[in-house]
C-alpha positions in Angstrom: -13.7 8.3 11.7 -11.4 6.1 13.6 -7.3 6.3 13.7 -7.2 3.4 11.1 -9.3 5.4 9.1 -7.5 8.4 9.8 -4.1 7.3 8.9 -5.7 5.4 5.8 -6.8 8.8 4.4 -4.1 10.6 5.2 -2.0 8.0 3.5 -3.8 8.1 0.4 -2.7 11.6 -0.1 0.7 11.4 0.0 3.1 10.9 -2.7 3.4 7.5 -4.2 7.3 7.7 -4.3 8.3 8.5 -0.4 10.0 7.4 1.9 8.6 6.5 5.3 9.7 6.2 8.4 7.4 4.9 11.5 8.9 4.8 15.2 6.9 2.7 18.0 8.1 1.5 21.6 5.3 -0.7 21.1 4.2 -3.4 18.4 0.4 -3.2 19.1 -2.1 -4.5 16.7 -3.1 -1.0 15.3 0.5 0.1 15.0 1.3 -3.6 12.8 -1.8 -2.2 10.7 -0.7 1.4 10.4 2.2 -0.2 9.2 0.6 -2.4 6.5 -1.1 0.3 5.0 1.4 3.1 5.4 4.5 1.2 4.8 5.7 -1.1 1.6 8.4 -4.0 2.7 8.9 -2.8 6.4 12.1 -3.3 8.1 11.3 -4.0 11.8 14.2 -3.4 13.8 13.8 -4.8 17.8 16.2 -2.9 20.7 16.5 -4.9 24.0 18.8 -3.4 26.8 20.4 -6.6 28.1 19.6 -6.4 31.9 20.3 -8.6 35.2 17.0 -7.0 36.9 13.0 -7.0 35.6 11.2 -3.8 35.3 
């Protein structure tokens, strides 16, 4: 069984009413679909520290 699958299962067991909260540095493709199964009418929030230099 695979993470999507994982998290799909483990989803399915939890309580209909919830709230849920899901944290990434990252928007990767499987965290976007973690979040369409897991999540109902996400609110993405995006942080970027202004900055004079690259890293």
């Amino acid at each position: 069984m695979g993470f999507a699958e994982t998290m799909k299962s483990i989803v399915s067991n939890l309580p209909k009413e919830r709230q849920t909260m899901l944290f990434s540095a990252t928007q990767t493709k499987s965290i976007r679909e973690l979040a369409l199964v897991s999540l109902e009418k996400p609110v993405y929030i995006s942080v970027h520290e202004k900055s004079n230099t690259s890293t």
